[in-house]
DSSP file (Angstrom, degrees, kcal/mol; ACC not computed):
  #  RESIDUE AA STRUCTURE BP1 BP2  ACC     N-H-->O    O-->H-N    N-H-->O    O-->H-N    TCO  KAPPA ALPHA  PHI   PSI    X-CA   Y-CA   Z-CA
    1    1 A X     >        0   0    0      0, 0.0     4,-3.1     0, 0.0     3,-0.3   0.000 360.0 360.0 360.0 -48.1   -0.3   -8.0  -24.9
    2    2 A X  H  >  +     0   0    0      1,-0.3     4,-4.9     2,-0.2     5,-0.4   0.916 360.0  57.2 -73.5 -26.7   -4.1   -6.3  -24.6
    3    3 A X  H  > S+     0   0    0      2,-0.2     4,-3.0     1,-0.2    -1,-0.3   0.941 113.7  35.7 -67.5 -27.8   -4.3   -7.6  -21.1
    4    4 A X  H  > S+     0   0    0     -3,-0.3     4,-2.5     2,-0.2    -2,-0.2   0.897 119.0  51.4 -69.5 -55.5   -1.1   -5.7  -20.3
    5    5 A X  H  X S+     0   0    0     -4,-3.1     4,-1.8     1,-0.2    -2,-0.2   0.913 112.8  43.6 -55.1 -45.7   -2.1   -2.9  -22.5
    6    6 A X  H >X S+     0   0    0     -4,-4.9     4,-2.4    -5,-0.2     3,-1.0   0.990 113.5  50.0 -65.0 -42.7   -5.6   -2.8  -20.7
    7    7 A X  H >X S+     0   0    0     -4,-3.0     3,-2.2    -5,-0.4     4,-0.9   0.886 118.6  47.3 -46.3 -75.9   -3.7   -3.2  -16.5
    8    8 A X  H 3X S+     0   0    0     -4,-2.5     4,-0.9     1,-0.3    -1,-0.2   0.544 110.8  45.1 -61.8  -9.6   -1.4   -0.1  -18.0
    9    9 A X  H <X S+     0   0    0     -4,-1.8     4,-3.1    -3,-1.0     3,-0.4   0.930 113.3  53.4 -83.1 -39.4   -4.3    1.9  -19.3
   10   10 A X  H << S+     0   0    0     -4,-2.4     4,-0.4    -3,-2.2    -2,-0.2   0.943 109.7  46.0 -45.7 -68.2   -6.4    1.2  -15.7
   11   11 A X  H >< S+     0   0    0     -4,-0.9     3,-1.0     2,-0.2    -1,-0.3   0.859 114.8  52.9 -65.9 -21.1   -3.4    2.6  -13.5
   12   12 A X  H 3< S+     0   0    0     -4,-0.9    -2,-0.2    -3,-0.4    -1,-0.2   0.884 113.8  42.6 -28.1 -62.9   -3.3    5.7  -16.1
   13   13 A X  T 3< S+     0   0    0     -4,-3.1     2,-0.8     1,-0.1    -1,-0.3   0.415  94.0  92.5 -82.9   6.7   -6.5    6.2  -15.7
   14   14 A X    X   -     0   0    0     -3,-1.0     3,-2.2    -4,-0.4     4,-0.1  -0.875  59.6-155.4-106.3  71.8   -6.6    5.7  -12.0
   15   15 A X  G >  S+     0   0    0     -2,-0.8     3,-1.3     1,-0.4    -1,-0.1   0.763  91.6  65.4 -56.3 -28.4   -6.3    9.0  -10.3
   16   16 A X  G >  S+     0   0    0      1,-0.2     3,-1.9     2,-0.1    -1,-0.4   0.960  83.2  83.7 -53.5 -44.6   -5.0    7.3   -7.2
   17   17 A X  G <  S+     0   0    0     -3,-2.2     3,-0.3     1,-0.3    -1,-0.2   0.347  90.4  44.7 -26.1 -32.1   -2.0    6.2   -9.2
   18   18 A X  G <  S+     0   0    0     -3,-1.3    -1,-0.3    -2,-0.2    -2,-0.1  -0.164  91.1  79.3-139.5   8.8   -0.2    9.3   -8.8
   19   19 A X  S <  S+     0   0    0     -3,-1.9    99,-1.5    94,-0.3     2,-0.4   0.282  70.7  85.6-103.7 -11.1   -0.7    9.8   -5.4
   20   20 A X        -     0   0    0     -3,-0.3     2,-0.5    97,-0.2    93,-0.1  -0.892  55.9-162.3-101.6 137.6    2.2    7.2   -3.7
   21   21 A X        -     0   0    0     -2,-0.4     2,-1.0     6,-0.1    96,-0.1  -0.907   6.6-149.8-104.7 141.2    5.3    8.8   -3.5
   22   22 A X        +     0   0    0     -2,-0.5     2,-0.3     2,-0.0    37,-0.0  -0.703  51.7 114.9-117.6  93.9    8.2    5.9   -2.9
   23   23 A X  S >  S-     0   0    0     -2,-1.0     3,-2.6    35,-0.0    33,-0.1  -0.833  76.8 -95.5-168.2 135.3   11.0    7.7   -0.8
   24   24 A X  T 3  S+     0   0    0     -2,-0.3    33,-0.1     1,-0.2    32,-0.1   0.219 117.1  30.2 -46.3 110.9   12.5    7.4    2.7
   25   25 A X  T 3  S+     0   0    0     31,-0.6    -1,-0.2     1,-0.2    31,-0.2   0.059  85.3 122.0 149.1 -57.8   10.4   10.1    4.7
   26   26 A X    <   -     0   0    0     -3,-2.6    30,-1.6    29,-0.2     2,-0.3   0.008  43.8-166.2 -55.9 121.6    7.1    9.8    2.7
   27   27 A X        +     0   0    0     92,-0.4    92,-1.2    28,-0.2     2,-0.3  -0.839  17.2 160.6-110.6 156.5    3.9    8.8    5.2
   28   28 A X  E     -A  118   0A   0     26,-0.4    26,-1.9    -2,-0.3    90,-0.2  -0.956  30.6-130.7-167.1 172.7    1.1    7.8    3.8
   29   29 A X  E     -A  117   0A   0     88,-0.9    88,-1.0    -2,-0.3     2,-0.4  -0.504  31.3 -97.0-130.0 176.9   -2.0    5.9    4.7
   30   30 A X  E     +A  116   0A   0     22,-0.4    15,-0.3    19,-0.3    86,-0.2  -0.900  46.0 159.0-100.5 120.7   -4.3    2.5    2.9
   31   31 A X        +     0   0    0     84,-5.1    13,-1.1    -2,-0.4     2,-0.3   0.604  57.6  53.6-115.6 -26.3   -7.2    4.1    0.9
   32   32 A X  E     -B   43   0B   0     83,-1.5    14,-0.4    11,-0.2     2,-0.4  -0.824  67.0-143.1-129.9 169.0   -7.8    1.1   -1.4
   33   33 A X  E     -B   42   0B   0      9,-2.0     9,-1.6    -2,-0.3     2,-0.4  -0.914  15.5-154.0-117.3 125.0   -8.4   -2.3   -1.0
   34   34 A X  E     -B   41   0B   0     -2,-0.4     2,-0.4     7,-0.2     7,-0.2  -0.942   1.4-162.8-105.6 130.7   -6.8   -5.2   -3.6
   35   35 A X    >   -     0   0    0      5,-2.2     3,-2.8    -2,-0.4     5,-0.3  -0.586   9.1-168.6-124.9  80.2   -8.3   -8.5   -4.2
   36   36 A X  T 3  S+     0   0    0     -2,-0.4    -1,-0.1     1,-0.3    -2,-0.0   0.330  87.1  59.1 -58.5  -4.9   -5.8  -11.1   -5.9
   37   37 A X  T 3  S+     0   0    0      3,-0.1    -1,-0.3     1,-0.1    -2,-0.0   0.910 121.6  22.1 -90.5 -44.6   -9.1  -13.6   -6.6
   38   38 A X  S <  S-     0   0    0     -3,-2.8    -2,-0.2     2,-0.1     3,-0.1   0.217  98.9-126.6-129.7  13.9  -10.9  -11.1   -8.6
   39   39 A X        +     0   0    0      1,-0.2     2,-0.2    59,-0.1    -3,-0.2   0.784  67.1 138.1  66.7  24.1   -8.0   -8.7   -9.9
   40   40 A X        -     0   0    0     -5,-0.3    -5,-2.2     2,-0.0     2,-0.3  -0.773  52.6-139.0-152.9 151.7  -10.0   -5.9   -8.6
   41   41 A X  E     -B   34   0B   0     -2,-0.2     2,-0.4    -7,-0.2    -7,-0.2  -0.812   9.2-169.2-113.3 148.2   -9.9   -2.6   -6.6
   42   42 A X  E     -B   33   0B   0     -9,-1.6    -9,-2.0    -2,-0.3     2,-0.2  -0.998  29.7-117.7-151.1 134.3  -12.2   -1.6   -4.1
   43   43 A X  E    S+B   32   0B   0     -2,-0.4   -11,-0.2   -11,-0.2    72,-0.0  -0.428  80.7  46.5 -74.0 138.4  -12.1    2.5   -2.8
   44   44 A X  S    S-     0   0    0    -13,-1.1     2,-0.2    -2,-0.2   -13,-0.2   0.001  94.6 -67.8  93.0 159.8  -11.1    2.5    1.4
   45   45 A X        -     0   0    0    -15,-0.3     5,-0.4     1,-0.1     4,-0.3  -0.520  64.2 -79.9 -73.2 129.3   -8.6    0.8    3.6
   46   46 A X    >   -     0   0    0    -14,-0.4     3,-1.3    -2,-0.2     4,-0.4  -0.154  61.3 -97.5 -28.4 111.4   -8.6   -3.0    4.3
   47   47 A X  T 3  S+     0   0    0      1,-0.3    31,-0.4     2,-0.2    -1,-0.1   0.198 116.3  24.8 -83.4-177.0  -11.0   -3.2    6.7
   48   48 A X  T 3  S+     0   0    0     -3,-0.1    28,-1.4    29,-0.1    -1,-0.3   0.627 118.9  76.4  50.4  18.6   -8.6   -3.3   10.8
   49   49 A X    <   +     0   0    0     -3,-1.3   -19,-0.3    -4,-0.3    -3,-0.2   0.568  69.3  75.9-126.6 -30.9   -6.2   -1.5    8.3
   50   50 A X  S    S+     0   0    0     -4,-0.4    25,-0.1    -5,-0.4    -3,-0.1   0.614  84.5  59.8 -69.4  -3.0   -7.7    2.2    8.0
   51   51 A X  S    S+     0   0    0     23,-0.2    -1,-0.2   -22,-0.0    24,-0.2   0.966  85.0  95.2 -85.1 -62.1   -6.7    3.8   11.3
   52   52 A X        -     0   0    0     22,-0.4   -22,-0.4    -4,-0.1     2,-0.3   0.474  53.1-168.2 -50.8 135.6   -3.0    3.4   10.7
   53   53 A X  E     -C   72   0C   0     19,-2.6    19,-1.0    20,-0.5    18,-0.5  -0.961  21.3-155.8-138.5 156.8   -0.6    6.4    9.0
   54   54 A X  E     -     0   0C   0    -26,-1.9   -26,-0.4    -2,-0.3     2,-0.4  -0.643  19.7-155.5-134.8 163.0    2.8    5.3    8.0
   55   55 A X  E     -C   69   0C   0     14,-0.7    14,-0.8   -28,-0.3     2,-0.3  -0.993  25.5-122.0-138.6 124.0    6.0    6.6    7.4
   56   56 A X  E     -C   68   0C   0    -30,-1.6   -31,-0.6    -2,-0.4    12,-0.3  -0.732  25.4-178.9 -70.4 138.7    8.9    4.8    4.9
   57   57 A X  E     +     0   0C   0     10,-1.5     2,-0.3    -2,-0.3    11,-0.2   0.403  65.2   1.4-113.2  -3.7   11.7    4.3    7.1
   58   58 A X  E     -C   67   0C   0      9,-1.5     9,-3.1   -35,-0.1     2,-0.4  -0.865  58.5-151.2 176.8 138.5   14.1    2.7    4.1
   59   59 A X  E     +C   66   0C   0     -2,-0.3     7,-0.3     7,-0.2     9,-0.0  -0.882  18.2 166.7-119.1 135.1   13.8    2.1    0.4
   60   60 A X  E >>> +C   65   0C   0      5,-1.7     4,-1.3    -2,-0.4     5,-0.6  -0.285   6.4 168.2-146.9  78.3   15.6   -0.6   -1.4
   61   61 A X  G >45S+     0   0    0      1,-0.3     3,-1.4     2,-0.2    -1,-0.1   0.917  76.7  57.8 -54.5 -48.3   14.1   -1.1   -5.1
   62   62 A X  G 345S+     0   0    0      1,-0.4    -1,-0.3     2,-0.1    -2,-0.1   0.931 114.4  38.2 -74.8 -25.2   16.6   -3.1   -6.5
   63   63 A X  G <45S-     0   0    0     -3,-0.5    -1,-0.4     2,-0.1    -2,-0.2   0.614 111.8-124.9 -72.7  -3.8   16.0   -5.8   -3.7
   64   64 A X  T <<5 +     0   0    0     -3,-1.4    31,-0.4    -4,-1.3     2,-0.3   0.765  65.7 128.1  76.7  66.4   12.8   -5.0   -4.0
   65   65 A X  E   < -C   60   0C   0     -5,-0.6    -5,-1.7    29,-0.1     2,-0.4  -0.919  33.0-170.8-133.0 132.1   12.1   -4.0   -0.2
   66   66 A X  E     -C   59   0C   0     27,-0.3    27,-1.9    -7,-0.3    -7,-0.2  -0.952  17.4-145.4-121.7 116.3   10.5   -0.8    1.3
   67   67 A X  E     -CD  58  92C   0     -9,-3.1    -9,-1.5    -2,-0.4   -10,-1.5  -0.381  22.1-178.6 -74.5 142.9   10.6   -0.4    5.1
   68   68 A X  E     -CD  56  91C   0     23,-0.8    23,-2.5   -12,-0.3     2,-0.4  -0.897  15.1-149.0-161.1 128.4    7.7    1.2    6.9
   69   69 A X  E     -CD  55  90C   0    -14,-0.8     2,-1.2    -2,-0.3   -14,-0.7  -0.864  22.9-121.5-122.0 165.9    6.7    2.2   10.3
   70   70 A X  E     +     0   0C   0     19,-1.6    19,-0.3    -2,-0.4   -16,-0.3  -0.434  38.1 170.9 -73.9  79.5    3.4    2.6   12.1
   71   71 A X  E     +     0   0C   0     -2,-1.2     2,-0.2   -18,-0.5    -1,-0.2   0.885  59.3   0.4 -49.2 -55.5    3.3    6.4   13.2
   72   72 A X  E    S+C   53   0C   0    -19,-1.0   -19,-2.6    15,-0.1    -1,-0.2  -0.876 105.2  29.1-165.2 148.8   -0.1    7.1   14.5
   73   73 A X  S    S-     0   0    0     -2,-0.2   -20,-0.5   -21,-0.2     2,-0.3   0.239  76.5 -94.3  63.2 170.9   -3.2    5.0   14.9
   74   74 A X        -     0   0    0     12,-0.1   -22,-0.4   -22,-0.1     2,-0.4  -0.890  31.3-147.4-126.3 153.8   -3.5    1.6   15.5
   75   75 A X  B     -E   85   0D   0     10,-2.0    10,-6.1    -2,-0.3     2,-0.4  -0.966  19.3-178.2-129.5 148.4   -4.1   -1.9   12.8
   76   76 A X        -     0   0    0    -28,-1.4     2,-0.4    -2,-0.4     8,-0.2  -0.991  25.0-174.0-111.4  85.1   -5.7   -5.0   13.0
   77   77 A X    >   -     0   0    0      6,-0.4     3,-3.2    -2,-0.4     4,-0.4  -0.823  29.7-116.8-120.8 151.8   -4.7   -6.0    9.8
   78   78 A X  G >> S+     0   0    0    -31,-0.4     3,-0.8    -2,-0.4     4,-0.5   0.754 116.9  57.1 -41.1 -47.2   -6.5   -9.7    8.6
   79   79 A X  G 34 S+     0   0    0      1,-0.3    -1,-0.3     2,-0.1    -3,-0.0   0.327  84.6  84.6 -90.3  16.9   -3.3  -11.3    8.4
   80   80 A X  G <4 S-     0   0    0     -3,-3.2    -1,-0.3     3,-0.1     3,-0.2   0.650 102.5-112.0 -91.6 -33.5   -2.4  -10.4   12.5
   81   81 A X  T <4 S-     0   0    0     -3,-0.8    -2,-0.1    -4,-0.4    -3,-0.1   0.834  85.7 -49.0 100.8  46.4   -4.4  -13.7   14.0
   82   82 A X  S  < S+     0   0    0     -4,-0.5     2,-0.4    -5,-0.2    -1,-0.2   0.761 107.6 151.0  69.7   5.2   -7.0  -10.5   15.5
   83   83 A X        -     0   0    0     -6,-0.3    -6,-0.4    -3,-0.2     2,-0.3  -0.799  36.3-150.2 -71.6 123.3   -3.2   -8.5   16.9
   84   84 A X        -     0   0    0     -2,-0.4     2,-0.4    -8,-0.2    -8,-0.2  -0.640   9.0-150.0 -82.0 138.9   -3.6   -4.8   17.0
   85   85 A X  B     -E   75   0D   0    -10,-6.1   -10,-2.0    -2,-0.3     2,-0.4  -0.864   9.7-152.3-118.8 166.8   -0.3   -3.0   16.4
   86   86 A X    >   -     0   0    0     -2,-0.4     3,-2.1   -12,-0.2   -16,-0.2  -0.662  40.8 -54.9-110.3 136.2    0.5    0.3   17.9
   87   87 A X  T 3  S+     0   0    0     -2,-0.4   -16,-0.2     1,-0.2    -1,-0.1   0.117 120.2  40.8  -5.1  78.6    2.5    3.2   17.0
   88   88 A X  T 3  S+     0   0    0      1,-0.3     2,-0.5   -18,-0.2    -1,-0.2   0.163  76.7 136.8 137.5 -27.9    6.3    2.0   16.5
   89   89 A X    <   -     0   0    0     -3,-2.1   -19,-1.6   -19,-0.3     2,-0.4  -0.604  39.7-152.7 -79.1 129.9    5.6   -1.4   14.5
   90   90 A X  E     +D   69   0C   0     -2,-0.5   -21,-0.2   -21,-0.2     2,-0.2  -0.899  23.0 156.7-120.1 117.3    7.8   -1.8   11.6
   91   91 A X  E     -D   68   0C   0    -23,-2.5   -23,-0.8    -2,-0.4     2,-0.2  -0.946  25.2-127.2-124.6 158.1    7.2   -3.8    8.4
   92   92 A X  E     -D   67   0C   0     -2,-0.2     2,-0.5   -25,-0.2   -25,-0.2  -0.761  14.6-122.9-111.5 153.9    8.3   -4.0    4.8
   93   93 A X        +     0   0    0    -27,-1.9   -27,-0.3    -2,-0.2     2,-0.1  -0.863  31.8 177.6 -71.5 122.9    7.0   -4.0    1.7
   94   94 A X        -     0   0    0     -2,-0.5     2,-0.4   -29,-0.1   -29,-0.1  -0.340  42.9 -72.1-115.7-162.3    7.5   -6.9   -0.9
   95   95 A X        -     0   0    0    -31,-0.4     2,-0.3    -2,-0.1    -1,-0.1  -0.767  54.2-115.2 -76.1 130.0    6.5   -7.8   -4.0
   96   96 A X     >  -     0   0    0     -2,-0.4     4,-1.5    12,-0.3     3,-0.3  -0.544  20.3-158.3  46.2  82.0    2.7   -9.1   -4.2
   97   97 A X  H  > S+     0   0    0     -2,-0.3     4,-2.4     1,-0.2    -1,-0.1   0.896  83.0  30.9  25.2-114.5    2.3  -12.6   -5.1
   98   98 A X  H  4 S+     0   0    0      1,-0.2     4,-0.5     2,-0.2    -1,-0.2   0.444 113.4  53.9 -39.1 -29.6   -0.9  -12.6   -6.3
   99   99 A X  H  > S+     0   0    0     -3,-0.3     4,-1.1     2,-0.2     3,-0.5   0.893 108.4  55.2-102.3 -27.8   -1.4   -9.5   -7.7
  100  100 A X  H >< S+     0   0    0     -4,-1.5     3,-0.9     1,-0.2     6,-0.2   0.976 107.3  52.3 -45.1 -59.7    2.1  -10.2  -10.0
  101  101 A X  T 3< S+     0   0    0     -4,-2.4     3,-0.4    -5,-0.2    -1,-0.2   0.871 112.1  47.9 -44.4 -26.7    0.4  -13.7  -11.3
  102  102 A X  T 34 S+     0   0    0     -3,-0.5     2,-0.2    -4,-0.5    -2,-0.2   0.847 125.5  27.4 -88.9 -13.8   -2.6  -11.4  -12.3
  103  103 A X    X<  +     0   0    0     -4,-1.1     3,-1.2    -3,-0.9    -1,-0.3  -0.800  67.4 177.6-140.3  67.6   -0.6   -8.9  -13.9
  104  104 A X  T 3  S+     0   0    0     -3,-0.4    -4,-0.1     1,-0.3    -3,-0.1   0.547  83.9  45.7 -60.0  -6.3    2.7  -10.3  -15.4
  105  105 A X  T 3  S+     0   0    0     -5,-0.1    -1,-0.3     2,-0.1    -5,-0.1   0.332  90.4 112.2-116.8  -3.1    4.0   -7.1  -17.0
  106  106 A X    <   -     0   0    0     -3,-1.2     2,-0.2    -6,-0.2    -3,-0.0  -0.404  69.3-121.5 -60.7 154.0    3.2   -4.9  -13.8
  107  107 A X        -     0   0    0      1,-0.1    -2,-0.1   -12,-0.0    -4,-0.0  -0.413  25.0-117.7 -74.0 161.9    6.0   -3.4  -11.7
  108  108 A X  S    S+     0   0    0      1,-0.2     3,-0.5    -2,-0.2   -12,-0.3   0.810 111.8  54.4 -65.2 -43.4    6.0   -4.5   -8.0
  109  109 A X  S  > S+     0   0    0      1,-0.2     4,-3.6     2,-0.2    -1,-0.2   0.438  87.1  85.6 -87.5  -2.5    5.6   -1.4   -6.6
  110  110 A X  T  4 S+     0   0    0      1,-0.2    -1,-0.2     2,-0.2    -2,-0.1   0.576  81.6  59.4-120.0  48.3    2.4   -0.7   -8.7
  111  111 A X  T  > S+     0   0    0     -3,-0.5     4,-2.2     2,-0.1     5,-0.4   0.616 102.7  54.7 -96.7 -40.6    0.3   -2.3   -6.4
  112  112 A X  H  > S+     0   0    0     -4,-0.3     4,-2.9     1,-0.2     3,-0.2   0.965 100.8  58.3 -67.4 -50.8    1.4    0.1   -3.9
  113  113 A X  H  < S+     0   0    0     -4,-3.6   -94,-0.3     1,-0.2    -1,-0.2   0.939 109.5  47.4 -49.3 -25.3    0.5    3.3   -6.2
  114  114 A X  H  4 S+     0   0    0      1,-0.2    -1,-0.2   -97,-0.1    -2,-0.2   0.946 118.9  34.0 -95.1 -25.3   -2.8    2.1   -6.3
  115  115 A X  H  < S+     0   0    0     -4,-2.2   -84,-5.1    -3,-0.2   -83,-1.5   0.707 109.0  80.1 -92.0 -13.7   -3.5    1.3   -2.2
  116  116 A X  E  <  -A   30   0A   0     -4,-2.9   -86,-0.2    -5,-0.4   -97,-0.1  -0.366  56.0-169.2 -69.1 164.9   -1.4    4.0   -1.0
  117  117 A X  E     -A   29   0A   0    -88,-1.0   -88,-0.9   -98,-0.1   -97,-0.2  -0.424  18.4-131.8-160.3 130.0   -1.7    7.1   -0.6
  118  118 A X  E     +A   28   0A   0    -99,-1.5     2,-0.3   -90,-0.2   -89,-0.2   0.257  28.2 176.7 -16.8 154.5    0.8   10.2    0.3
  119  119 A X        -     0   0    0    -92,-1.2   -92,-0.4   -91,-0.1     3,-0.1  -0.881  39.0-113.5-158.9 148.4   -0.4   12.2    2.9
  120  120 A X  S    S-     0   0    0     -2,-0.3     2,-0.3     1,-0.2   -93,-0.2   0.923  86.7 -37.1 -59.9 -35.2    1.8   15.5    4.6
  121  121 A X        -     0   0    0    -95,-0.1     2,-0.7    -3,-0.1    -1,-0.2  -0.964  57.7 -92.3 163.6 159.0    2.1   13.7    7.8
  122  122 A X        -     0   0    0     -2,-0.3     2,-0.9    -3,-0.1   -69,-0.1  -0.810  41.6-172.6-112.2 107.2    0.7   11.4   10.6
  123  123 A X        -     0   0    0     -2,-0.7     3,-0.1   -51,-0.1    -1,-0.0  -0.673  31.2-111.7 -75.3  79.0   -1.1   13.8   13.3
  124  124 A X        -     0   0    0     -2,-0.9     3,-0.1     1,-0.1    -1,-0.0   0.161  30.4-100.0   2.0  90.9   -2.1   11.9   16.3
  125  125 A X        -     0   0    0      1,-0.1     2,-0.7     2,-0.1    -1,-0.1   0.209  52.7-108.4 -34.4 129.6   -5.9   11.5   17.0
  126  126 A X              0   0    0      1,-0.2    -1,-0.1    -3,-0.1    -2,-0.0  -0.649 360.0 360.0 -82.2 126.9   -6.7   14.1   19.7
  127  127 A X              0   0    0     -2,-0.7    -1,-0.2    -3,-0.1    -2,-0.1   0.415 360.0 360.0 -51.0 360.0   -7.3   13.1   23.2
């Protein structure tokens, strides 16, 4: 129970928290980093993960699935074997493993409030 009590006081206190909006439309970008050995947040985007702005393309809580594509910029993200993807690449979000074993009374999606974050909209880098 205080470990539960302490995760929900963390995201509370967590200004980021309150910054992912979860609805078909929303774009948003990676500002923070989660690290399922040590239960821990770290401020900036994973590193091959910070160019990239997103869009939701499709929401489905109770299956507990959020569709998202790659608007603008491009990611290298760790778990790509070194592939950069481009503008157009489509993946979902699922529930977290790790970061559910570290947190057994967390919701799924609040791992996402805390590494997201809304943005008005994915501009293109100018040529």
């Amino acid at each position: 129970m205080i470990r539960s009590l302490a995760f929900a006081l963390a995201l509370a206190a967590t200004p980021a928290a309150a910054e992912f909006v979860i609805e078909e439309g929303t774009f948003f970008v990676m500002h923070r980093d989660y690290d399922h050995v040590t239960n821990s947040f770290t401020d900036g985007a994973p590193e091959g993960e910070g160019g990239g702005c997103f869009q939701i393309t499709r929401v489905d809580l109770p299956s507990k699935t959020i569709d998202f594509t790659l608007v603008s910029g491009t990611i290298t993200p760790w778990w790509s074997d070194g592939e950069t993807f481009h503008p157009g690449f489509q993946n979902a979000f699922v529930p977290a493993i790790g970061f559910l074993e570290n947190n057994p009374d967390a919701d799924w999606t609040d791992l996402l409030h805390e590494i997201l974050k809304t943005v008005p909209d994915c501009v293109p880098p100018a040529s």
